[in-house]
LUMROFI-200720 format. One record per atom (N, C-alpha, C): z, y, x. Coordinates in steps of 0.2 Angstrom, whole numbers, plus 5000, padded with zeros to 4 digits. Layout:
ZYX/...
This chain:
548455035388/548855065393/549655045391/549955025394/550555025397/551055095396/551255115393/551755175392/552455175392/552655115396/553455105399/553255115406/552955135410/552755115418/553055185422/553455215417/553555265422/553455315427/552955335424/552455365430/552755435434/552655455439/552955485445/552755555443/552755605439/552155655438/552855725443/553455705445/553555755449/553355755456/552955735460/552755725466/552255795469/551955805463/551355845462/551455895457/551955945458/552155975454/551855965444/552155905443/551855885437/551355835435/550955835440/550155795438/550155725443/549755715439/549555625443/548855635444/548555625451/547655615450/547655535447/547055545442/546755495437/545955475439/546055415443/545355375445/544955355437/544455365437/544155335431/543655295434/543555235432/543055175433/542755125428/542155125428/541855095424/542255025422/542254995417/542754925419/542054865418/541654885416/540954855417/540654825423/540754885429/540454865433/540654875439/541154905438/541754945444/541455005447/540955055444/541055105448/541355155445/541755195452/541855255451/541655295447/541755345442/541555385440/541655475439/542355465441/542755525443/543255525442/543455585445/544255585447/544455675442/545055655440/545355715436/546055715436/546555735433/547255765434/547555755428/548255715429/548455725419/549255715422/549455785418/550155785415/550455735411/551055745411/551355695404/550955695398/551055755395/550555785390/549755745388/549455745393/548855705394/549055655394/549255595398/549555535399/549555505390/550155575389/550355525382/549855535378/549655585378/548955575373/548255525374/548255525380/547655495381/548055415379/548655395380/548855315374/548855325368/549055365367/548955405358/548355385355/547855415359/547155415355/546755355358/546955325363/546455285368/545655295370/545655375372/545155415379/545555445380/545155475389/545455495392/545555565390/546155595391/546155675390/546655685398/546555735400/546455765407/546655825405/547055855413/547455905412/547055955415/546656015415/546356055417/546656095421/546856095428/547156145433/546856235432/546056215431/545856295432/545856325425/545856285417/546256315413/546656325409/547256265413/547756265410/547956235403/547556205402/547556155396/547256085397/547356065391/547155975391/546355975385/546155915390/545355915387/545155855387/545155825379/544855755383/543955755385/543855695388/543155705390/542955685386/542355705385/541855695379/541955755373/542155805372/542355795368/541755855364/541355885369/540955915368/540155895370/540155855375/539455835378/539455745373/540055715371/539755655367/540155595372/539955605378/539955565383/540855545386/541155535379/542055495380/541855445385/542655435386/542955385389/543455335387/543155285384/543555235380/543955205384/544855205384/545255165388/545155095386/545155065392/544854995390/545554945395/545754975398/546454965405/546655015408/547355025410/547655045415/547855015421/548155065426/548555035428/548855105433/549455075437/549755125441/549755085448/549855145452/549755105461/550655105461/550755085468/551455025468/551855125469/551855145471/552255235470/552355245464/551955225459/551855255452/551555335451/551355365456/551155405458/550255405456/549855395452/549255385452/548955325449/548455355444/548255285439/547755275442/547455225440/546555195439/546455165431/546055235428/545955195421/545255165419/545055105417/544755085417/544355085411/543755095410/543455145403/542655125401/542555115398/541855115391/541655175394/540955195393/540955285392/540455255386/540555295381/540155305375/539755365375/539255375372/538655415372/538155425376/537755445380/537355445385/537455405393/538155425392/538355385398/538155445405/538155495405/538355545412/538855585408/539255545413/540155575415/540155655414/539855665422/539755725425/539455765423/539955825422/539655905420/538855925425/538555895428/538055905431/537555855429/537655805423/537255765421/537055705423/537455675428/537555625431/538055565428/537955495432/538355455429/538855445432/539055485438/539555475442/539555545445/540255565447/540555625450/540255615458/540255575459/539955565465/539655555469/539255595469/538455615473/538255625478/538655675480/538655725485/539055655494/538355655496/538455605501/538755635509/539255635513/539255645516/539455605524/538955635528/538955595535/539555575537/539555505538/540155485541/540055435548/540355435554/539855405559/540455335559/539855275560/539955175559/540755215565/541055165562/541755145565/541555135574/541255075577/540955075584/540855155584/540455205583/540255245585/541155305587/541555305583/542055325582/542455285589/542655225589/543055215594/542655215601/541955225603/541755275609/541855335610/542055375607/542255435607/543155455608/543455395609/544155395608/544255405616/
């Protein structure tokens, strides 16, 4: 990572949302929150550590289930307002506090685009 890029963290009273993706195979993995504080740490130690809104503290991932996040790239969107870090996962490989390999699961109906602009 890049740690002259200037990142935007007043927009959202402090925080940036933090895309994580596989750099292997590009999928999503999940999404989380980091401060400055996390930012600079997660360059410091190269995983990701994330800012926990519901306890107020910084937490890298893995740090208890095994299953880190090896920064492998960064980057920031053209705002500076939000990363996409691109990552190794070490250890069993489910990201997800539910034991999955992706935060992702939860499918929701969406209707085809045609089906949208007859209803306009």
């Amino acid at each position: 990572m890049n740690d002259d890029m200037n990142i935007d963290f007043g927009k959202m009273q402090g925080l940036v949302p933090a895309i994580v993706q596989d750099s292997a195979n590009g999928e999503i993995l999940m999404l989380g929150f980091m401060n400055r504080e996390a930012y600079e740490k997660t360059l410091a130690i190269g995983y990701v550590t994330f800012y926990s809104r519901t306890r107020n503290e910084l937490w890298t991932k893995g740090e208890t289930s095994g299953n880190r996040l090896k920064v492998m790239s960064a980057a920031t969107d053209c705002d500076r307002d939000s990363l996409l870090i691109q990552v190794q996962v070490e250890g069993a490989g489910m990201v997800c506090h539910e034991g999955t390999r992706t935060c992702f699961t939860k499918a929701i109906a969406a209707a085809p685009t045609a089906e949208l602009e007859n209803t306009r």
